[in-house]
C-alpha positions, 0 to 999 in steps of 0.5 A, a space after each residue: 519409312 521406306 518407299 516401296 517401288 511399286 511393280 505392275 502385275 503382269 496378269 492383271 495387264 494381260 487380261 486388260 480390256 482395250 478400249 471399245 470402238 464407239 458406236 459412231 465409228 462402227 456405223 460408219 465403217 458399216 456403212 462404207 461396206 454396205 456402199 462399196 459394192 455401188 461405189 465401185 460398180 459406179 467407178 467402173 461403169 461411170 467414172 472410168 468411161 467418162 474420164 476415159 473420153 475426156 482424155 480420148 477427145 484430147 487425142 488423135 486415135 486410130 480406127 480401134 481407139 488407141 491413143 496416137 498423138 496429143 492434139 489438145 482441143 482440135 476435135 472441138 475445134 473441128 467439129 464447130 466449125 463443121 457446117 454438118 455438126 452445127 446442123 446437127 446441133 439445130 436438129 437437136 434444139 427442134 427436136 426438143 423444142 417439139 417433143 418435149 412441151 408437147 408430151 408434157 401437155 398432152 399427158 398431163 391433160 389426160 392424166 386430168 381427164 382420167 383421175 376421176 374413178 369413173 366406171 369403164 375409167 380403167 380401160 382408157 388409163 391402160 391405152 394411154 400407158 400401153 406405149 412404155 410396153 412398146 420397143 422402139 423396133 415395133 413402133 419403128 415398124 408401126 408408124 413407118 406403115 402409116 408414113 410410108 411415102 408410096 403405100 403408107 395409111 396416111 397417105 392413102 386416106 389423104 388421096 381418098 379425100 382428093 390430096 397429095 401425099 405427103 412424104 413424111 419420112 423422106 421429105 426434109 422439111 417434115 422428116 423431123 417433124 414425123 419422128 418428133 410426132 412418133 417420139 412424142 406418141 412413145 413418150 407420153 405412156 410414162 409421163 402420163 402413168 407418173 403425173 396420174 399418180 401424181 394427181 391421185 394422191 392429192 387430197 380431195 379437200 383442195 377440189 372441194 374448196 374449189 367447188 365452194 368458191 365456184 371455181 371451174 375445170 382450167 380454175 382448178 388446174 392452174 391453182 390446185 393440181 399444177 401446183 400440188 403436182 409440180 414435183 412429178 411436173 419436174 421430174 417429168 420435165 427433166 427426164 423427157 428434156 434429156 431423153 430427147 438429147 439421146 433419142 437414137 432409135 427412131 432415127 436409125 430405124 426410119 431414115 438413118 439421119 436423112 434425107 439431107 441430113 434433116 434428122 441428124 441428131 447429135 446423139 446419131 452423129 456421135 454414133 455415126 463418127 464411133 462405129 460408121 466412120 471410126 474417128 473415135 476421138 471426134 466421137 469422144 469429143 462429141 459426147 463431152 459437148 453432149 454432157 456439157 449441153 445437157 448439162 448446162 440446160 438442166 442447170 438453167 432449168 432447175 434454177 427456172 423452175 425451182 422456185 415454181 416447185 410446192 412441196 407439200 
């Protein structure tokens, strides 16, 4: 018996059906087209300019930013060992230390006072968030009437009563503290409008036990709303703690880093050296060691705090 070469046919290899793609496959791909357009917009407006000023603090740049000569970590050097930098540096850390526990204090006590739906209850929650509608211009304005050294309201009502007036603004030892008061005034809207809703949420059984037990007002924040209510406490928390690394506004509007450099700030002492002074490669210098601080303190905050945080 004859063994018969066996020939493939021609069309029924032509209207073969390739493979099909699996399903996990197309999701993927999916998925990285739908995320493209955020990828790239974040490429180029997070990734490129942080790089970009990574490489620019290495080097010594002209007044417009070009890039002249490789001078290594010598902008680092400089600025910390600039007695102007260190102060700014101070600065900084005070103002923190001043407006950050105040705003969350302040706003988390108003947000207990005003989570029971009370009549008239709505009223007073509009005036303690009506801050997040107010530009940093406007408050500018406001409190600079209210601090002005010569015919401030503070300072008329302080005289009336037989004081002396206080110069709020242009006395470097309270200068920093008015504008921490005002930063914390600006503030308190969102953190108070984030931990009320916070507050809300929670389930009235845990009061309820509470009352059972015969638990008073500071018993039920330290052992039911505090910690129910840690997640939006750290959120707010970490938000605040950078915002006040990067306040900038109030600053330039009320005293421009004076008097005597009391409220030079690191985020304003980088402004000045980018579009005043024009040392780009300082200034590029300095926005790494921002990153680096902010960085390195939301770091040691997270591992402080991540183990006080209930998620229900």
């Amino acid at each position: 018996m004859s063994k018969r070469s066996v020939i493939p046919n021609a069309a029924s290899a032509a209207t073969a059906v390739p493979p099909r793609e699996a399903p996990g496959e197309r999701r993927t791909l999916a998925g990285w087209v739908y995320l493209l357009p955020s990828v790239a917009i974040f490429a180029i407006f997070v990734i490129y300019p942080f790089g970009r000023t990574i490489v620019t603090s290495l080097f010594a740049t002209t007044p417009a930013g070009g890039l002249t000569q490789f001078i290594g970590i010598d902008n680092f050097v400089t600025l910390l060992t600039d007695p102007l930098y260190t102060q700014a540096i101070v600065n900084t850390l005070v103002y923190v230390l001043l407006t950050v526990p105040a705003t969350i204090v302040i706003a988390l006590l108003l947000a207990v006072l005003t989570a029971q739906d009370l009549p008239g209850m709505g009223v007073f929650r509009t005036i303690f968030s009506a801050t997040m509608g107010i530009s940093v211009a406007a408050a500018a304005v406001f409190w600079n009437l209210l601090f002005n050294a010569n015919s401030g309201v503070l300072n008329r009502i302080i005289e009336f009563f037989g004081g002396e007036g206080v110069g709020w603004l242009i006395d470097q030892n309270v200068a920093l503290l008015s504008v921490s008061i005002i930063s914390i005034w600006m503030n308190i809207g969102m953190a108070y409008l984030i931990l009320l809703g916070a507050i809300k949420s929670i389930d009235d059984s845990y009061y309820e036990s509470v009352e059972i037990v015969g638990g008073g007002f500071w018993y039920r924040l330290r052992r039911v709303t505090v910690p129910l209510i840690s997640p939006s406490l750290f959120f707010v928390l970490t938000i605040t703690v950078i915002g006040a690394f990067q306040s900038f506004g109030l600053i330039d509007m009320l005293t421009q880093g004076g008097p005597n450099n009391a409220t030079v700030l690191l985020i304003y002492r980088l402004y000045r050296d980018a579009f005043v002074n024009f040392r780009i490669g300082s200034a590029s210098a300095q926005g790494v060691i921002l990153f680096a601080v902010i960085f390195v303190i939301s770091y040691i905050q997270t591992k402080l705090t991540e183990d006080k945080v209930t998620y229900q």
